[in-house]
DOTORZA-960111 format. One record per residue (C-alpha): residue number from 1; residue in three letters; x, y, z. Coordinates in pm, whole numbers, padded with zeros to 5 digits. Layout:
N
n res xx yy zz
NUM ALA X Y Z
...
// end
This chain:
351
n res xx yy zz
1 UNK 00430 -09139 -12652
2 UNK 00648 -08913 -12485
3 UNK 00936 -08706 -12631
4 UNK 01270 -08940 -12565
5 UNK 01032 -09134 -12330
6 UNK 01066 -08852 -12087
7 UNK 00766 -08688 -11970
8 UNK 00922 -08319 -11914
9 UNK 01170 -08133 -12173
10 UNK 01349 -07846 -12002
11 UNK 01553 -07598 -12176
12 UNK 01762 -07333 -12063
13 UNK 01849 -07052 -12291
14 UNK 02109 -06737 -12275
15 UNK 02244 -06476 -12509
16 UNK 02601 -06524 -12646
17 UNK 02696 -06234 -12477
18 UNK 02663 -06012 -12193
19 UNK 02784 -05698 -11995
20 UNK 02930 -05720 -11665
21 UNK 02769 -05487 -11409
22 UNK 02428 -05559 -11648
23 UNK 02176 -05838 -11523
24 UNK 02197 -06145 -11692
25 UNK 01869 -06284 -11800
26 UNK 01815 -06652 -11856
27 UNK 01501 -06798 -11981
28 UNK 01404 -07176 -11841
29 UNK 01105 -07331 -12028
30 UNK 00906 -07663 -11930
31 UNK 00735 -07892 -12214
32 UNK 00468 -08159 -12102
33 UNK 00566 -08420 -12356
34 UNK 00308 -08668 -12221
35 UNK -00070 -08720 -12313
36 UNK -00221 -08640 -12006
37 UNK -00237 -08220 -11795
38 UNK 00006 -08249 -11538
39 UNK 00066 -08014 -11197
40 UNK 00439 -07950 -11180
41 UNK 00588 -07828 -10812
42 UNK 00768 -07528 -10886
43 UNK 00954 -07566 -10593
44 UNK 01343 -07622 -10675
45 UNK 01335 -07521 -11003
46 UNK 01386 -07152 -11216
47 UNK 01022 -07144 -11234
48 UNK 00971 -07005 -10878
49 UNK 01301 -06792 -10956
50 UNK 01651 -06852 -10778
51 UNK 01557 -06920 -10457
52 UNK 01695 -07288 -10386
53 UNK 02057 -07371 -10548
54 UNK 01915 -07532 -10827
55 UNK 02197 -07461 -11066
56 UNK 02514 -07577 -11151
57 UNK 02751 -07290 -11249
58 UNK 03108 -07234 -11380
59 UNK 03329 -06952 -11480
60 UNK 03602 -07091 -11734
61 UNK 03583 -07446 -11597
62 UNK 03566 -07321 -11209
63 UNK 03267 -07382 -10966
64 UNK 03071 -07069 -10884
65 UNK 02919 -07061 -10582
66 UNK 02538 -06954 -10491
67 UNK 02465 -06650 -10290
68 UNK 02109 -06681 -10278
69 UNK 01839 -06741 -09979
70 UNK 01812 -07067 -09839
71 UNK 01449 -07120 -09732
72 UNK 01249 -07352 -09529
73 UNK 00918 -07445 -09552
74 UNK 00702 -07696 -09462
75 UNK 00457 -07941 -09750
76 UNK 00366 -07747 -10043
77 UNK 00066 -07534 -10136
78 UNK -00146 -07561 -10462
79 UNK -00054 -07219 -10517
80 UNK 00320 -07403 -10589
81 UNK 00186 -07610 -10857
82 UNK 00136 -07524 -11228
83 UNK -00068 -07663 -11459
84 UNK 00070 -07763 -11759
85 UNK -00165 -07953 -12065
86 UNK -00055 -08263 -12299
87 UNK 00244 -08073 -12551
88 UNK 00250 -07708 -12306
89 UNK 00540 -07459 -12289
90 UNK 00561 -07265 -11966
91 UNK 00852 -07006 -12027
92 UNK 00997 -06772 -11721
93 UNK 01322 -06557 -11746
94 UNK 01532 -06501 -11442
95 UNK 01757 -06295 -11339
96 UNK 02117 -06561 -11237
97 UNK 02348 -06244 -11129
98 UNK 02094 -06234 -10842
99 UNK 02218 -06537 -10700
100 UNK 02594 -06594 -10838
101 UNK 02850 -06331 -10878
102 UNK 02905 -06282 -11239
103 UNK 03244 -06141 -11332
104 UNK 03379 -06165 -11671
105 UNK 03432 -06488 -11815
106 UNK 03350 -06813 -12007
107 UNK 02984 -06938 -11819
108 UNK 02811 -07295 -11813
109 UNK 02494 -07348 -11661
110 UNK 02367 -07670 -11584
111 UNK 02002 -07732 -11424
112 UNK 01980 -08088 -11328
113 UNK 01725 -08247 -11087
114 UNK 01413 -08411 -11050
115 UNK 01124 -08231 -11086
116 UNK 00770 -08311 -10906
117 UNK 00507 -08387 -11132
118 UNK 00159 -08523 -11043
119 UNK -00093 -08647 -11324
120 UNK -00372 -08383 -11244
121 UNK -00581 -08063 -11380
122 UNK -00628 -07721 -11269
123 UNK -00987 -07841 -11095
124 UNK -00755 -08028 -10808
125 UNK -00799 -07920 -10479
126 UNK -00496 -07867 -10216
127 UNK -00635 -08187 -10018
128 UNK -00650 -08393 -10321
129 UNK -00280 -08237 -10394
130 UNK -00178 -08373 -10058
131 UNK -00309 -08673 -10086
132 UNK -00174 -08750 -10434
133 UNK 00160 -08667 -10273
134 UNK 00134 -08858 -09930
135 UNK 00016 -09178 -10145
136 UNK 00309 -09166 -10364
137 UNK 00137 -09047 -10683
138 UNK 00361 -08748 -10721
139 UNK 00640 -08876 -10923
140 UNK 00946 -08684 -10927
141 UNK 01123 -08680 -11294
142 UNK 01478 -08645 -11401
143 UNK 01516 -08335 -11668
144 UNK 01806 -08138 -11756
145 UNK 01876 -07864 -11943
146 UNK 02208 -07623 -12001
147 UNK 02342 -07298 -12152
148 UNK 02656 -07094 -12218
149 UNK 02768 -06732 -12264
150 UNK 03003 -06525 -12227
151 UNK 03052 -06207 -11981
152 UNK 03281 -05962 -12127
153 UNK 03324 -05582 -11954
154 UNK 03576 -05435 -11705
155 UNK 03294 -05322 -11479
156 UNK 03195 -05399 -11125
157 UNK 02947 -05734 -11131
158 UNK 02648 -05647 -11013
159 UNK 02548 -05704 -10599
160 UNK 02399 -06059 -10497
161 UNK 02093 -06116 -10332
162 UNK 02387 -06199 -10027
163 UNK 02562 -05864 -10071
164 UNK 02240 -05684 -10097
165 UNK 02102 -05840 -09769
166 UNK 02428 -05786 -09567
167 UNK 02404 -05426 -09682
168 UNK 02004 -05392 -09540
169 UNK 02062 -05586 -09229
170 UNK 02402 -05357 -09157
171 UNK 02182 -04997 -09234
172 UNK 01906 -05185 -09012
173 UNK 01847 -05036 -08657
174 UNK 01933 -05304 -08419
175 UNK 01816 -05371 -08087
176 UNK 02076 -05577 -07836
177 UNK 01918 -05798 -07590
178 UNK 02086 -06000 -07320
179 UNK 02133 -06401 -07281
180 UNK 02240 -06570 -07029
181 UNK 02522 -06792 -06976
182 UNK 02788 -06821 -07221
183 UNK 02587 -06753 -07473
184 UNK 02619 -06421 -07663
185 UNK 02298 -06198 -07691
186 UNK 02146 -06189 -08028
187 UNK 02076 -05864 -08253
188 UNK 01745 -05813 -08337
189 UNK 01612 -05620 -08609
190 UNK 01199 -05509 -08524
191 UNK 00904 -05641 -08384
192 UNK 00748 -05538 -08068
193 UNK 00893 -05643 -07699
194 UNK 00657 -05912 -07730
195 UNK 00829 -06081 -08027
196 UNK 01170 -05969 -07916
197 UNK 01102 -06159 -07588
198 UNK 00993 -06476 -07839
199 UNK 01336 -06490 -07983
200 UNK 01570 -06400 -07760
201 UNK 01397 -06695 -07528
202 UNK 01412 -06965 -07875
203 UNK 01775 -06839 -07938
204 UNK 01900 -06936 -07632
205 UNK 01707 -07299 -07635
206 UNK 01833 -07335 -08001
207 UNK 02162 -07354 -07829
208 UNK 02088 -07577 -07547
209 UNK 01892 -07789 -07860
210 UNK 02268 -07812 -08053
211 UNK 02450 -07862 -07740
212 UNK 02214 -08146 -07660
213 UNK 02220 -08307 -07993
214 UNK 02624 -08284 -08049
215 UNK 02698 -08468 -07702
216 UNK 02387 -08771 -07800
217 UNK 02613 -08833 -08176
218 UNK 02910 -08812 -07951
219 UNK 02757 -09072 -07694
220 UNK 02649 -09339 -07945
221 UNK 02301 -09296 -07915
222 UNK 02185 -09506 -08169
223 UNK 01779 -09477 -08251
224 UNK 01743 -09095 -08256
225 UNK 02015 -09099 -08492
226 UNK 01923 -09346 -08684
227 UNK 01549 -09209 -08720
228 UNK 01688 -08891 -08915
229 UNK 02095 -08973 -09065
230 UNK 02003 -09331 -09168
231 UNK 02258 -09650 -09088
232 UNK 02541 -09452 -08902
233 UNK 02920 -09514 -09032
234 UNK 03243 -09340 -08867
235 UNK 03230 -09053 -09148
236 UNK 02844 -08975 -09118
237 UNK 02827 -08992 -08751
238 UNK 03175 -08712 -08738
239 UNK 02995 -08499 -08978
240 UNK 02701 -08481 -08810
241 UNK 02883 -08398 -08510
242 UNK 03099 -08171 -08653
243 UNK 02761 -08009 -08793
244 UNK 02642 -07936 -08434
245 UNK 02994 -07848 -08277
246 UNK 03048 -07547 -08490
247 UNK 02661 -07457 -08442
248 UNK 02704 -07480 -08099
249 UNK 03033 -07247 -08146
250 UNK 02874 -06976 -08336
251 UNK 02637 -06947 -08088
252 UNK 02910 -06833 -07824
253 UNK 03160 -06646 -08075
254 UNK 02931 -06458 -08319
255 UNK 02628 -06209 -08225
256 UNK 02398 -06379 -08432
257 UNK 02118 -06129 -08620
258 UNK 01751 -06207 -08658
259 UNK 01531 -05959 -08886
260 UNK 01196 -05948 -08728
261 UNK 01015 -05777 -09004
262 UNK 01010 -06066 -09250
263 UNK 01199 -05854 -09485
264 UNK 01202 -06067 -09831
265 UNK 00965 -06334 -09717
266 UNK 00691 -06463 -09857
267 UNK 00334 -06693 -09785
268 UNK 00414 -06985 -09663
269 UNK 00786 -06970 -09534
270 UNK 00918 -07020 -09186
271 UNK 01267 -06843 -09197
272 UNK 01547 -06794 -09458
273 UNK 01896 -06726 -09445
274 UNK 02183 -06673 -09725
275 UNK 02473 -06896 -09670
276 UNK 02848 -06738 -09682
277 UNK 02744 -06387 -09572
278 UNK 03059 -06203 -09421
279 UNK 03001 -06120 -09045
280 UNK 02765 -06294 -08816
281 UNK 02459 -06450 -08981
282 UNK 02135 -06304 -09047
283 UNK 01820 -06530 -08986
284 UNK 01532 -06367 -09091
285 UNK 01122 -06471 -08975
286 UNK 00870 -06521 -09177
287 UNK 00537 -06567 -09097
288 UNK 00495 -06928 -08997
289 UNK 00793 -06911 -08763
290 UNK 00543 -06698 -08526
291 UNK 00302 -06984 -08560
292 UNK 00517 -07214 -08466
293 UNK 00538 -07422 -08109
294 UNK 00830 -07320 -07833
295 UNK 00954 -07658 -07829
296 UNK 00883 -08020 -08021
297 UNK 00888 -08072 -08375
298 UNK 00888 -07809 -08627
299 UNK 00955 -07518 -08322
300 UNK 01108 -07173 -08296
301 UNK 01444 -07294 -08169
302 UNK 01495 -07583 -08414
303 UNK 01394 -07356 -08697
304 UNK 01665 -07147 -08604
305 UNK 01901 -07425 -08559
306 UNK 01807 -07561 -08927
307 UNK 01903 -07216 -09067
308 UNK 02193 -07179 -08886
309 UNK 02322 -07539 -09045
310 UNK 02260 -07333 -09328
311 UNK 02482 -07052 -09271
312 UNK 02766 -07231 -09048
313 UNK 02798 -07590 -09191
314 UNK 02682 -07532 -09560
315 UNK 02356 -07781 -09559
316 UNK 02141 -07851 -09789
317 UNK 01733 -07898 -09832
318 UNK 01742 -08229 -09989
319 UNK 01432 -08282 -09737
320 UNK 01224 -08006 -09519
321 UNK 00869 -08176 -09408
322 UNK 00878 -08468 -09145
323 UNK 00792 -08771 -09385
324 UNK 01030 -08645 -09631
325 UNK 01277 -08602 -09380
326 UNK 01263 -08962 -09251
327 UNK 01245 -09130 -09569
328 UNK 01557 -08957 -09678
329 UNK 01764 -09120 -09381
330 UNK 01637 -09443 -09531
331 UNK 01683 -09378 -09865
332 UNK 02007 -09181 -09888
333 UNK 02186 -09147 -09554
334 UNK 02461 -08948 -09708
335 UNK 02231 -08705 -09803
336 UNK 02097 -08679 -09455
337 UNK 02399 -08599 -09301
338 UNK 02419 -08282 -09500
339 UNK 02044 -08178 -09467
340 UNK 01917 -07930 -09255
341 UNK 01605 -08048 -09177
342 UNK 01754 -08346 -09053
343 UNK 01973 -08152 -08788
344 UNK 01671 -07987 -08699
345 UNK 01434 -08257 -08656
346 UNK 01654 -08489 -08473
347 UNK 01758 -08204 -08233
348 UNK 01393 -08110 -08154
349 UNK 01344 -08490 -08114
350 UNK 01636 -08471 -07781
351 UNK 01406 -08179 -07606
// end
């Protein structure tokens, strides 16, 4: 039996009361309510902290919006799962002014979506994790969970994980390097001429990969469309366009910044950005973006073209590895439209 025939309980839970300019710590807690260990992905959810908008948040009745990092990364690593046996709590707290800008007022907090869950113990290995998950055996479960408080105080809220990046990339020293054609050079912050050289050539085909893709939507060109947006209607097919127009604009209006040093990144990532941040936006490189091929699927310039989605259009990751990708266009074509690995995938799949 399972608690309310669900298999996972979440809770979220918060003080009455707290001071602006203070942080504002949350705790989010997981119960296995089944019979049998499960390994719970702790991507998407407060256990891995705020780093996908995962929350729902208001400020007396009014959305808030998130200021965190918007990450890509390919199929998950065991390291991602936790373990969690028949009637388990896991408990994290988190800090939520790191990712919204808390200001005085009345707060709800929502957390609602599925979470991965595969029927497993801690003596899996990450192939029989992948395989679990290719085969379908990784079930993904609707929770939900809430909280309110209030946030009382005059003071200053405390900085974002937006602000705070905006403030390193501006103290940064930056190195200009030219483009050609009507493209504007890119800023980069680090890495040796070698790297430099890496991005400045990807930045320029990410372009030429956006200016591609926005004049196939505009042509018609069913199948490659179809392959990663799903059955095309007027409204899909303009805002996928419209997706890869202003793209294609930043490109040529806005120096565009890339942090070389992976500063913030961790095992396993390919880039990140944070969406809304005043100015030009920052992409920064992790690790497996140097891995990464100069041109096909999953390459330099359509990882930069996935986080710039991000930054420009407002996308979302409702999808980031290739199978996940696809079956979204089937599934959910609305969805698609506003993913970013979608943009990226089917403007790799033009090259």
């Amino acid at each position: 039996m399972t608690a309310n025939g669900r298999t996972l309980i979440a809770r979220l839970r918060a003080r009455r009361e707290y001071r602006t300019g203070k942080p504002i710590v949350l705790r989010f807690s997981l119960t296995n309510a089944s019979a049998r260990e499960l390994a719970v992905l702790r991507r998407g959810t407060p256990l891995e902290g705020l780093i996908t908008e995962c929350l729902a948040v208001t400020r007396d009745g009014r959305p808030v919006r998130y200021e965190g990092i918007h990450v890509q990364r390919g199929e998950p690593e065991a390291s991602e799962y936790l373990y969690i046996a028949p009637g388990q709590q896991i408990d994290v707290a988190f800090n939520i002014a790191d990712s919204y800008r808390m200001s005085a007022g009345r707060y709800r907090i929502r957390f609602n979506a599925p979470i991965e869950a595969i029927v497993g113990s801690s003596s899996s290995t990450p192939s029989t994790l992948r395989a679990d998950r290719r085969s379908g055996r990784a079930r993904r479960r609707e929770v939900g969970a809430g909280a309110s408080f209030d946030v009382v105080g005059s003071g200053r809220a405390l900085l974002t994980k937006a602000q705070k990046f905006a403030e390193v990339m501006a103290a940064a020293a930056a190195i200009p390097v030219a483009a050609p054609g009507a493209v504007l050079p890119p800023v980069l912050n680090g890495g040796d001429a070698s790297r430099r050289t890496v991005v400045q050539n990807a930045h320029v085909a990410a372009a030429d990969l956006c200016d591609r893709a926005a004049q196939v939507v505009a042509s018609g060109a069913q199948p490659p469309y179809e392959d990663w947006f799903g059955q095309a209607t007027l409204s899909r097919v303009q805002r996928v366009a419209s997706t890869f127009q202003h793209v294609s604009a930043e490109f040529r209006s806005k120096t565009i910044n890339y942090d070389l040093i992976g500063y913030g990144c961790a095992s396993g990532w390919w880039a990140y950005t944070i969406r809304n941040t005043p100015g030009a936006p920052n992409i920064h490189l992790c690790d497996e973006f140097w891995k990464a091929p100069e041109e096909g699927l999953r390459s330099k310039p359509g990882t930069i073209v996935h986080e710039l989605t991000h930054a420009v259009a407002g996308t979302e990751d409702f999808a980031e590895d290739i199978p996940s990708a696809r079956a979204l266009a089937s599934a959910h074509p609305d969805q698609a439209t506003k993913c970013a690995a979608s943009h990226q995938y089917f403007a790799e799949s033009l090259s």
